[in-house]
C-alpha positions in Angstrom: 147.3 -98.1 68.5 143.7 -99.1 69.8 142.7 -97.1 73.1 141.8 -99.8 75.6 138.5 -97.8 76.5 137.4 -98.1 72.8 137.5 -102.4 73.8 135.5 -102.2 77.3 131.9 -101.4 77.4 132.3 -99.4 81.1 135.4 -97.4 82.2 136.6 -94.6 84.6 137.8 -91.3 83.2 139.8 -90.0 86.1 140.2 -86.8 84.5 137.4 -86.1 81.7 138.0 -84.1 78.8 135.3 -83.4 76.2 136.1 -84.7 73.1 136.8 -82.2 70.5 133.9 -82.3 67.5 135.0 -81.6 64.0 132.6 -78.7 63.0 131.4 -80.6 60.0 130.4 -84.3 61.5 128.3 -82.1 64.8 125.1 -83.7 64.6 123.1 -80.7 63.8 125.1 -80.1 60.8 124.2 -83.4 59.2 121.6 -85.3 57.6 121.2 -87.4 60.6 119.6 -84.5 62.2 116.6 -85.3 60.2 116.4 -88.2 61.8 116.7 -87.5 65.6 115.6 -84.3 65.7 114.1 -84.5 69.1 117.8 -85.6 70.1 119.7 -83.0 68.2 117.6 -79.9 70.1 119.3 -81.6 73.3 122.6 -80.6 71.8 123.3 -76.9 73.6 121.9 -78.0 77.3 124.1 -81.0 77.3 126.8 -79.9 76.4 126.6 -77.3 78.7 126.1 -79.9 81.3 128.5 -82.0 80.6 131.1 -79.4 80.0 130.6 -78.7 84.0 132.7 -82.3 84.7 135.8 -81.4 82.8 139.1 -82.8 84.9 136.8 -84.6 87.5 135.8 -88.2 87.7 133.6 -89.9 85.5 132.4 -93.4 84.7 131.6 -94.2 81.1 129.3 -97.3 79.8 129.2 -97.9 76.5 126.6 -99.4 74.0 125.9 -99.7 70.6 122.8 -100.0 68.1 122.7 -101.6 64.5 119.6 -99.4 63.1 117.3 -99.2 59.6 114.9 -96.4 59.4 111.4 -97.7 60.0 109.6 -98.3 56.5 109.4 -100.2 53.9 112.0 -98.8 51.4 114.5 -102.0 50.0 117.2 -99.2 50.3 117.7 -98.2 53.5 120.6 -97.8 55.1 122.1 -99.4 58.1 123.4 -97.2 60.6 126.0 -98.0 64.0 124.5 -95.6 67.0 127.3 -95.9 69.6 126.3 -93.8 73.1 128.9 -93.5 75.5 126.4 -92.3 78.7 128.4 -90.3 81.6 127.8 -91.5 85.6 128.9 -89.7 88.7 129.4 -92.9 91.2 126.2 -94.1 90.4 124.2 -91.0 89.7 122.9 -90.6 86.1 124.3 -87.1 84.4 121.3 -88.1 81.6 124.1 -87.4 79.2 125.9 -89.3 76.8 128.5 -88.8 73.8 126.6 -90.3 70.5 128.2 -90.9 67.5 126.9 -92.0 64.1 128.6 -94.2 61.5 126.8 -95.5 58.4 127.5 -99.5 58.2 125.4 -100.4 55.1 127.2 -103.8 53.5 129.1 -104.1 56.3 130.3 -107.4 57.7 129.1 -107.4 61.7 131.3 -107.5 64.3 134.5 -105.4 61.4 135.6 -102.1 63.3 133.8 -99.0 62.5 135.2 -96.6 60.4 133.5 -93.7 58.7 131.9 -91.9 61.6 129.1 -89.2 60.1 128.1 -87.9 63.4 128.7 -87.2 66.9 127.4 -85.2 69.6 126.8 -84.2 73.3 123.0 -85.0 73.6 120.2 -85.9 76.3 120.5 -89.7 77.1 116.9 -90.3 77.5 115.6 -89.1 74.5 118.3 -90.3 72.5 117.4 -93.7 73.8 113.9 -92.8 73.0 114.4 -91.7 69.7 116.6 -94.8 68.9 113.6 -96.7 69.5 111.1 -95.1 67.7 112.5 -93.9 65.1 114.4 -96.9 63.9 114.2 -100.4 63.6 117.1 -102.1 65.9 118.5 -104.7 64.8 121.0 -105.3 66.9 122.1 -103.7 70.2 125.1 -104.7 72.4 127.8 -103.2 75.1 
């Protein structure tokens, strides 16, 4: 069954939990490190951060990025950025959940499946890093 948050781009956890990261997909541990690595030496201090709004309320918006690499190679591939940034009424925690899904050959708008990465990581420089480091060619909510 499809979670209804997984359909809505904001939402209220009234009692947040951390979601638990397989040891093998945490974003340090995988070749999208390389990538963000600005974002992925945020890891330790947000999660520490966000670890301090377990069982409290929280307000979720979600977005998502369609990305290439920068550069010229035919063979890139295309890679789904989903951040799910954290708000306390309407003060910024500058956190957000990102996961990492490659989507090379996929049709837009199918589900996505084969998530590579996720993480606890600075919403700021994430952002940043999204849009410096890669090409967007999409974005949406």
């Amino acid at each position: 069954m499809i979670k209804l948050k997984n359909l809505l781009n904001e939402y209220t956890e009234n009692s947040f939990q951390m979601d638990k990261i397989e040891p093998k997909k945490r974003l340090e541990k995988t070749a999208v490190a390389k990538m963000m690595p600005k974002t992925t030496r945020t890891i330790q201090e947000a999660e520490k951060k966000i670890s301090d709004w377990v069982g409290k309320r929280i307000f979720v918006n979600s977005q998502f990025f369609i990305v290439k690499s920068k550069g010229n190679k035919p063979d890139t591939p295309t890679y789904w950025i989903g951040l799910n940034e954290y708000y306390i009424n309407d003060e910024k925690i500058n956190v957000s959940k990102i996961s990492v899904a490659d989507v090379t050959g996929q049709e837009p708008n199918t589900p996505v499946k084969n998530i590579l990465a996720d993480a606890y990581v600075s919403t700021d420089v994430a952002l940043s890093e999204i849009r410096s480091a890669f090409e967007v060619i999409r974005k949406g909510s």
